[in-house]
VOVEXMAR-333767 format. One record per residue: residue number from 1; x, y, z of N, C-alpha, C in turn; residue in one letter. Coordinates in nm, 3 decimals. Last residue first. Layout:
- tiro;n_u;n_v;n_w;ca_u;ca_v;ca_w;c_u;c_v;c_w;torke
- NUM;X;Y;Z;X;Y;Z;X;Y;Z;a
...
//
This chain:
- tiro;n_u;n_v;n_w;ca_u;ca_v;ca_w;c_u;c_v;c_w;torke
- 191;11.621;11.311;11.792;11.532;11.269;11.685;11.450;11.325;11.717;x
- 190;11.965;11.412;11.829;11.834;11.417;11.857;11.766;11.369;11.753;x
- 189;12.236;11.271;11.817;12.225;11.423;11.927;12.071;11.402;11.938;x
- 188;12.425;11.066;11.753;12.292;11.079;11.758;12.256;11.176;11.841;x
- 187;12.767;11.023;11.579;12.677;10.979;11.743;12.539;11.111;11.745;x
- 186;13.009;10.889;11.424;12.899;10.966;11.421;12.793;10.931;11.562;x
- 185;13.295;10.902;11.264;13.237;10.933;11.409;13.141;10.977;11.392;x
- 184;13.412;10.765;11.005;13.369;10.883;11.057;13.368;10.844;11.185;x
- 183;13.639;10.548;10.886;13.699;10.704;10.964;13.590;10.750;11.039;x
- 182;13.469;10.396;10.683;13.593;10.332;10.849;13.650;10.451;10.920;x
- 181;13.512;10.613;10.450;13.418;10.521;10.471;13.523;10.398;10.559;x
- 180;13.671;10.827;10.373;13.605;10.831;10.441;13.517;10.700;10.509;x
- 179;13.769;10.756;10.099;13.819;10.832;10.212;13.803;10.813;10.337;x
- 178;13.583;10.658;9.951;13.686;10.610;9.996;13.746;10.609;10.089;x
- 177;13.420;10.816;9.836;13.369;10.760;9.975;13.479;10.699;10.036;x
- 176;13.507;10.909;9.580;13.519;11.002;9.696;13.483;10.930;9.794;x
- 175;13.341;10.718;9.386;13.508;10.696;9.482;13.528;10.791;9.593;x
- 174;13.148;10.881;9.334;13.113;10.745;9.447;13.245;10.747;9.528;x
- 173;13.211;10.955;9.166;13.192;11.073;9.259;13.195;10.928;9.383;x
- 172;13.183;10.763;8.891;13.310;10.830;8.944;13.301;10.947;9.096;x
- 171;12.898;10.691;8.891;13.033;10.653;8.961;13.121;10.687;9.022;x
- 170;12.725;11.060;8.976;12.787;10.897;8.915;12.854;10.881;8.985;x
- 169;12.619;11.202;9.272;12.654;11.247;9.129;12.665;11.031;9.102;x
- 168;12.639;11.313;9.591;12.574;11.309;9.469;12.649;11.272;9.353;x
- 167;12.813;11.205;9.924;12.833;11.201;9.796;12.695;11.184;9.720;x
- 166;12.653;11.149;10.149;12.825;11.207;10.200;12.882;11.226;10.037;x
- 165;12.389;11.192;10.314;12.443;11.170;10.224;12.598;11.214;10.220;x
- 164;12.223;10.914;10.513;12.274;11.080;10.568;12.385;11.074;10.427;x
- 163;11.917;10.867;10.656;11.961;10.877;10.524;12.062;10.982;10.534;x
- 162;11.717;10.910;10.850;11.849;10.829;10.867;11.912;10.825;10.758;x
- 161;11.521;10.969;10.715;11.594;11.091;10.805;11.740;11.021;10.814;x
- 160;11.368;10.826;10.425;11.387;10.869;10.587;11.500;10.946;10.632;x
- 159;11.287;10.953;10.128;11.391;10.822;10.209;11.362;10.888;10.361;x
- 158;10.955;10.983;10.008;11.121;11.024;10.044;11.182;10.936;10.167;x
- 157;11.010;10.688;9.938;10.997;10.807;9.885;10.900;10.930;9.972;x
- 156;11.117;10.370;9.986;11.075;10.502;10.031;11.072;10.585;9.942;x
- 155;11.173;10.075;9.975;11.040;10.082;9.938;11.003;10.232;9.991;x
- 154;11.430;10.012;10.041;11.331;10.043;10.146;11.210;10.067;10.102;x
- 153;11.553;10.001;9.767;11.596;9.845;9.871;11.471;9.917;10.008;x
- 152;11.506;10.261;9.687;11.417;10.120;9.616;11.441;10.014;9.718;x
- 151;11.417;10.566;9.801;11.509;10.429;9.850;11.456;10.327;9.771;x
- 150;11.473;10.899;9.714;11.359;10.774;9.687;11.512;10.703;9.790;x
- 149;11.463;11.301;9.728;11.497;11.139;9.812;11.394;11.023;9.775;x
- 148;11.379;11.547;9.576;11.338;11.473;9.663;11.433;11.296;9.679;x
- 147;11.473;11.864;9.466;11.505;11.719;9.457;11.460;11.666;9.591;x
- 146;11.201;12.062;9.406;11.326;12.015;9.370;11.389;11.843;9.367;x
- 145;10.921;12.076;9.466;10.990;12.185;9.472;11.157;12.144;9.434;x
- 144;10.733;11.858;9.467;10.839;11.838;9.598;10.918;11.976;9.573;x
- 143;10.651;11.888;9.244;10.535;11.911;9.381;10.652;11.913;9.455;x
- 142;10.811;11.843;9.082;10.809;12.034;9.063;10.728;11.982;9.177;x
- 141;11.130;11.649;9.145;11.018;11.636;9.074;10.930;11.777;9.160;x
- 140;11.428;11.488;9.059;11.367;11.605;9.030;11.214;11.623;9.028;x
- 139;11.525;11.215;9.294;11.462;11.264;9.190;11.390;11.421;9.166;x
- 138;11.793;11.023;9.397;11.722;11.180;9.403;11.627;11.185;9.313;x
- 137;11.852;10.715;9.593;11.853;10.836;9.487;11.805;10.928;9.486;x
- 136;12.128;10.544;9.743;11.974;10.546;9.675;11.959;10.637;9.612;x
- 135;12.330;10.333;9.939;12.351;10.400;9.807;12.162;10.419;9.780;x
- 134;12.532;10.290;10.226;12.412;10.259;10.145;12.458;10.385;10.032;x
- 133;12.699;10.156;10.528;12.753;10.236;10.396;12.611;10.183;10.307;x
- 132;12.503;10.168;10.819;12.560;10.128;10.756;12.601;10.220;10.604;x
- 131;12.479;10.199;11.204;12.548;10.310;11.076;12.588;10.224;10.935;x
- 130;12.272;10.080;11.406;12.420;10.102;11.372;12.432;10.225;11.208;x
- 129;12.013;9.987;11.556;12.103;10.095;11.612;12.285;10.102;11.553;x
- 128;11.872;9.976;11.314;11.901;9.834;11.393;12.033;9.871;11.471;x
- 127;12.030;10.188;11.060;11.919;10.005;11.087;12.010;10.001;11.186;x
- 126;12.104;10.460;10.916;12.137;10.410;11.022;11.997;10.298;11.052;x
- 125;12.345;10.457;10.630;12.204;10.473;10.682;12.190;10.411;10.852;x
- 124;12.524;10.685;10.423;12.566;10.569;10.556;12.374;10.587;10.596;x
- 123;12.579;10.733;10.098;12.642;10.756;10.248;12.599;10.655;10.361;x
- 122;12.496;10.853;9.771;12.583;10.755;9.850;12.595;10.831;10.010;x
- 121;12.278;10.933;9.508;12.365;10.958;9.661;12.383;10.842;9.738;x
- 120;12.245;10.931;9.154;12.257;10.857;9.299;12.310;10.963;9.416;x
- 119;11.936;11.107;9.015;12.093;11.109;9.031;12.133;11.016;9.167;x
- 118;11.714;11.178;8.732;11.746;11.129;8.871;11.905;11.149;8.924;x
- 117;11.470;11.369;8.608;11.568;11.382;8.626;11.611;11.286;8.732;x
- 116;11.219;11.138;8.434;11.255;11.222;8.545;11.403;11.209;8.571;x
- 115;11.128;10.998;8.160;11.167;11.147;8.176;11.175;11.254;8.313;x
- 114;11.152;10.705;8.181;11.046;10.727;8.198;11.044;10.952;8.197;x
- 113;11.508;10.727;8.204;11.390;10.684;8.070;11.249;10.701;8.051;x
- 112;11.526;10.838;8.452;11.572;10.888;8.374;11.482;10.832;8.180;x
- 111;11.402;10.607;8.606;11.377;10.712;8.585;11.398;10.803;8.486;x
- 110;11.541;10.403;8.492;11.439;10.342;8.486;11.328;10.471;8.489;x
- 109;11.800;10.479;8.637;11.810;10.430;8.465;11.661;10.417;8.423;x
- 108;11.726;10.486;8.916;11.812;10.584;8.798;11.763;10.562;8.637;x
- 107;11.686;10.206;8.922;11.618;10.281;8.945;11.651;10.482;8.884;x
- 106;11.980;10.079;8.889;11.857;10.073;8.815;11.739;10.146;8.778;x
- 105;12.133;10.218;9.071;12.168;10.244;8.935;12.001;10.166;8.848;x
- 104;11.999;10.126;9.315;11.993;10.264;9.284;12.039;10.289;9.110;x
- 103;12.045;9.852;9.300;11.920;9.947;9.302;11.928;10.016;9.272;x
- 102;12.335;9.835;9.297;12.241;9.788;9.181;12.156;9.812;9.163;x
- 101;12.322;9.927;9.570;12.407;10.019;9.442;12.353;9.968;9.307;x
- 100;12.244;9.797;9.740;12.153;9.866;9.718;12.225;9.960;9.593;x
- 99;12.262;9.448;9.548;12.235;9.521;9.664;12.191;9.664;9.652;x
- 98;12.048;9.231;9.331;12.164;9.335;9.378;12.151;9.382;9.471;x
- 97;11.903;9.114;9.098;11.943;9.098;9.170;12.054;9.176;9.189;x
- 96;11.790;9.068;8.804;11.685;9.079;8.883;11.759;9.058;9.024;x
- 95;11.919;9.069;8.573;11.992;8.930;8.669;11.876;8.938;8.810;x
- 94;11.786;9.277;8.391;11.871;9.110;8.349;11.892;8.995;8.454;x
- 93;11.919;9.473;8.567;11.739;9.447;8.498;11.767;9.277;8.450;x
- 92;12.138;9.456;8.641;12.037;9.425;8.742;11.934;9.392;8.668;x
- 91;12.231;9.516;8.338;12.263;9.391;8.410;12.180;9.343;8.504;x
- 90;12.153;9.736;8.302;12.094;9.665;8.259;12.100;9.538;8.339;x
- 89;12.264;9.943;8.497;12.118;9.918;8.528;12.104;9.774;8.458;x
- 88;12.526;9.803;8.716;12.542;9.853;8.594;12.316;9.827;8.554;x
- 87;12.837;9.760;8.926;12.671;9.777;8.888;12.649;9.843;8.780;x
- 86;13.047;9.500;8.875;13.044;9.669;8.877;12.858;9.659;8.819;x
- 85;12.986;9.210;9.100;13.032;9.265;8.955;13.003;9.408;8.983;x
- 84;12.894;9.022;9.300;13.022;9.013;9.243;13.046;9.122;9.110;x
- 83;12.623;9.153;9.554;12.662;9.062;9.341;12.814;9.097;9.404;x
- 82;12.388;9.059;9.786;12.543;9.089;9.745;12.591;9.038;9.646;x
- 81;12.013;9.111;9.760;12.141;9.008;9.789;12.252;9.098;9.699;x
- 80;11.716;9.166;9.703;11.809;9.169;9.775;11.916;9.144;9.839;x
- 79;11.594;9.140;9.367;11.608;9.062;9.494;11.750;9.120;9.598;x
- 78;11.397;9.355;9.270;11.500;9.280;9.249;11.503;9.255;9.383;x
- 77;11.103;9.372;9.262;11.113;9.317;9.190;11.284;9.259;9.135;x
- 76;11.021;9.526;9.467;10.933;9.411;9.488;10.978;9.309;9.332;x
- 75;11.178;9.762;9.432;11.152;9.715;9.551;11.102;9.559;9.573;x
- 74;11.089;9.814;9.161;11.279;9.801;9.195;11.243;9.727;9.304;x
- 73;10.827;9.930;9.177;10.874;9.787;9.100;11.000;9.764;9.116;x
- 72;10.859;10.172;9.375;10.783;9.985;9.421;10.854;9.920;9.296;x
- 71;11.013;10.312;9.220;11.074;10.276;9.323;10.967;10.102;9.379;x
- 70;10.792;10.335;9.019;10.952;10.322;8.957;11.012;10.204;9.081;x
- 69;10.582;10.433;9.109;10.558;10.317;9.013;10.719;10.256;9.039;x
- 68;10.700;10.703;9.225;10.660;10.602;9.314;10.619;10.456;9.275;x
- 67;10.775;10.808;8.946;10.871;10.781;9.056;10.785;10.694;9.153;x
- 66;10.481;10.873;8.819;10.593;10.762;8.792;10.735;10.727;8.864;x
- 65;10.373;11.023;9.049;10.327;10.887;9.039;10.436;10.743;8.904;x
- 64;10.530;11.216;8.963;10.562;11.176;9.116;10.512;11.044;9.133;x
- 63;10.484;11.354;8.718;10.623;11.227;8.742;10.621;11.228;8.867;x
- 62;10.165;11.187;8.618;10.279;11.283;8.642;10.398;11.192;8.663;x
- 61;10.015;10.931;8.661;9.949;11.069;8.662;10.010;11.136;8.717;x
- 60;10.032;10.620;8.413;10.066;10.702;8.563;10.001;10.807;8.522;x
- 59;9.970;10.473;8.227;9.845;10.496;8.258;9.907;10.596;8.427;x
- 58;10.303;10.319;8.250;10.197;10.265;8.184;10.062;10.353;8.257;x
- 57;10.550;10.283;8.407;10.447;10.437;8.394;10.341;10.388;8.305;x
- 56;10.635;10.011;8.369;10.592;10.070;8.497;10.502;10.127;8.482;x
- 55;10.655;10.001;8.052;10.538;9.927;8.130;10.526;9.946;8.239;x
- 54;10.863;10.201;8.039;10.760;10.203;7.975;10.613;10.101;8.059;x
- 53;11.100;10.092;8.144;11.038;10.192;8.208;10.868;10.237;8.198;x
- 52;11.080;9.852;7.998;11.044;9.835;8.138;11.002;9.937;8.173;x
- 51;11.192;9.997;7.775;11.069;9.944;7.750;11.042;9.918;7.885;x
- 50;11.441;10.120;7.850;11.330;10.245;7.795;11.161;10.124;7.760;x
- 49;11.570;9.848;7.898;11.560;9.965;7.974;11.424;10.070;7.982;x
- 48;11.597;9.754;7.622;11.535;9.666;7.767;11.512;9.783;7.921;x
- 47;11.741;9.962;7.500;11.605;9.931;7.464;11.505;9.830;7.558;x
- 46;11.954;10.257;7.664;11.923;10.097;7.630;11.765;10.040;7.620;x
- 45;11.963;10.468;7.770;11.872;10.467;7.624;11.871;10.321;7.603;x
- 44;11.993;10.461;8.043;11.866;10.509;8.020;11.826;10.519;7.907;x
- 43;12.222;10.302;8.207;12.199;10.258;8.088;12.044;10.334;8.018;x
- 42;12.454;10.349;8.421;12.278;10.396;8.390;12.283;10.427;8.253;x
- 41;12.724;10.326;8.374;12.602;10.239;8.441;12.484;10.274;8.443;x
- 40;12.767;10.497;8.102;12.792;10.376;8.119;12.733;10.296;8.207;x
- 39;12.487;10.663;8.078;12.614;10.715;8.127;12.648;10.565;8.096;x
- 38;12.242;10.884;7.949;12.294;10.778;7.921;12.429;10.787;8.033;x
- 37;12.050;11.194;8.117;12.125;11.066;8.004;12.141;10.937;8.028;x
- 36;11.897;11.347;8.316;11.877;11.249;8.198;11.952;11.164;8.099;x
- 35;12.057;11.553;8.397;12.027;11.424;8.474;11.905;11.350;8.444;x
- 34;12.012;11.795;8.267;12.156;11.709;8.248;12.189;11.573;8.343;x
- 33;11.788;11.857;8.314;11.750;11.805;8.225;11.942;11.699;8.186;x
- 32;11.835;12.042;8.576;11.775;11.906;8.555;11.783;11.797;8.451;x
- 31;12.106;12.252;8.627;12.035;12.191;8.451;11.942;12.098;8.485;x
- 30;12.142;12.487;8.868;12.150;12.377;8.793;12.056;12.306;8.688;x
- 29;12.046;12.718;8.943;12.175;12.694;8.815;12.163;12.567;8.799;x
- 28;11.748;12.810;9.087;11.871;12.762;9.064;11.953;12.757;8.989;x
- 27;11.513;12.915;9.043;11.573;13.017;9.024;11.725;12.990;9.043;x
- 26;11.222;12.751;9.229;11.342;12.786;9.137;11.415;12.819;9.107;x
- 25;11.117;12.624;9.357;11.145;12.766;9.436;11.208;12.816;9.301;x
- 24;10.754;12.522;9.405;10.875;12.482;9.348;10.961;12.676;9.329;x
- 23;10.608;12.475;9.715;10.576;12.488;9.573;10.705;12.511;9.539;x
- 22;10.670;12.137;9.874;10.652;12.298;9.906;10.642;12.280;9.700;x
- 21;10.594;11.803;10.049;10.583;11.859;9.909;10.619;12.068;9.928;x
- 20;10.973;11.778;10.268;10.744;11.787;10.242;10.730;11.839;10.129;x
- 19;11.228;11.591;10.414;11.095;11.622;10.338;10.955;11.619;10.302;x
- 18;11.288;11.584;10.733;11.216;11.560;10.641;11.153;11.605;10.562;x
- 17;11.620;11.701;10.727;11.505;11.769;10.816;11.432;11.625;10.737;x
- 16;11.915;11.692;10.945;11.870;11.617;10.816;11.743;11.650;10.878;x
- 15;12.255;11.879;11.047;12.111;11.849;11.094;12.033;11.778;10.934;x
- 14;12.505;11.785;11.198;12.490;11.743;11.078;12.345;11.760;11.081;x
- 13;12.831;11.985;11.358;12.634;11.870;11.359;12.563;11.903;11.215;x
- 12;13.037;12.089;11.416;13.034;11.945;11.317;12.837;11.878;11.324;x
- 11;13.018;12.345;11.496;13.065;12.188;11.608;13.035;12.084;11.553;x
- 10;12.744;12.468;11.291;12.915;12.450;11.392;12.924;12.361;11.466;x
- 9;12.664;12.179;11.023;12.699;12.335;11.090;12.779;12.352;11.181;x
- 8;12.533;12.094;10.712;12.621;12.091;10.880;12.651;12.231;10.884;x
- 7;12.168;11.973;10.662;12.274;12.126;10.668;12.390;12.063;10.778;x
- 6;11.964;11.846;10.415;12.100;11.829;10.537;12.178;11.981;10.536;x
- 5;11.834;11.873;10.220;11.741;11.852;10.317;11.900;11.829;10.450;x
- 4;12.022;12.068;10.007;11.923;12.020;10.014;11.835;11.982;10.122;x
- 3;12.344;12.037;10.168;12.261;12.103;10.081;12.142;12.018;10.095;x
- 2;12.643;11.974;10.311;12.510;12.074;10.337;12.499;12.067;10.174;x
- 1;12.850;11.805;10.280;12.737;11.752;10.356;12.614;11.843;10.351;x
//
């Protein structure tokens, strides 16, 4: 649960700050550039893929203005409704429809082709005083100093506070929710 904009700590509290642009800290281990590929659902060399990305960023100015191009056209351009199938970018790009795991793999795929590092996070958002299971994303970008939070199904960047992550990475990391997802306990100390 701790890293990036969430820290837990003693007695299980889970603090989530909001992100603000800071100058970029560096000096991490991790690869950005290894959150650019291809994977089976983020389809980022597929040619319907790398050309959409293409007409978003069309005339952008950096990669914060092509992440915010990225996330409105996901937002205003797939439709919000429950699929029957394993998410997968092209498919959404194709069927213009999904919930928020079809988002996020799109939007991934859409980044990653336009040349920003992205990656999903999975966990629970809190609408309309409850806790639901959601999926959105990260993007690498140097004004935000690292990884910043998008939502395509919310039209955010950076996602809101209620955004509480319980898993980064692909698919396969997703399953880890398994566990967990009908178990937690979660109750609202402060806003």
């Amino acid at each position: 649960l701790s890293g990036g904009r969430q820290h837990y700590g003693l007695g299980g509290l889970l603090t989530v700050r909001r992100e603000e642009r800071r100058p970029h800290e560096g000096g991490g281990r991790e690869n950005p550039e290894g959150h650019l590929g291809d994977t089976p659902f983020i389809q980022t060399n597929h040619p319907e893929i790398r050309a959409q990305a293409q007409a978003i960023v069309a005339g952008s100015g950096g990669n914060e203005d092509k992440a915010r191009r990225i996330v409105d056209w996901v937002y205003r351009n797939i439709a919000k409704r429950p699929v029957l199938s394993v998410s997968n970018a092209v498919e959404t790009l194709r069927n213009r429809a999904g919930d928020c795991t079809e988002h996020a793999v799109l939007t991934a795929a859409l980044a990653r082709a336009a040349g920003i590092p992205a990656q999903l996070e999975t966990g629970v958002v809190y609408q309309k005083g409850r806790f639901y299971y959601h999926a959105w994303n990260v993007f690498r970008l140097a004004d935000w100093g690292g990884w910043v939070t998008a939502d395509a199904v919310m039209n955010q960047l950076p996602a809101d506070v209620t955004h509480l992550r319980l898993v980064r990475g692909e698919a396969e990391q997703q399953l880890d929710l398994m566990g967990v997802v009908g178990r937690m306990k979660l109750k609202i100390k402060e806003m």
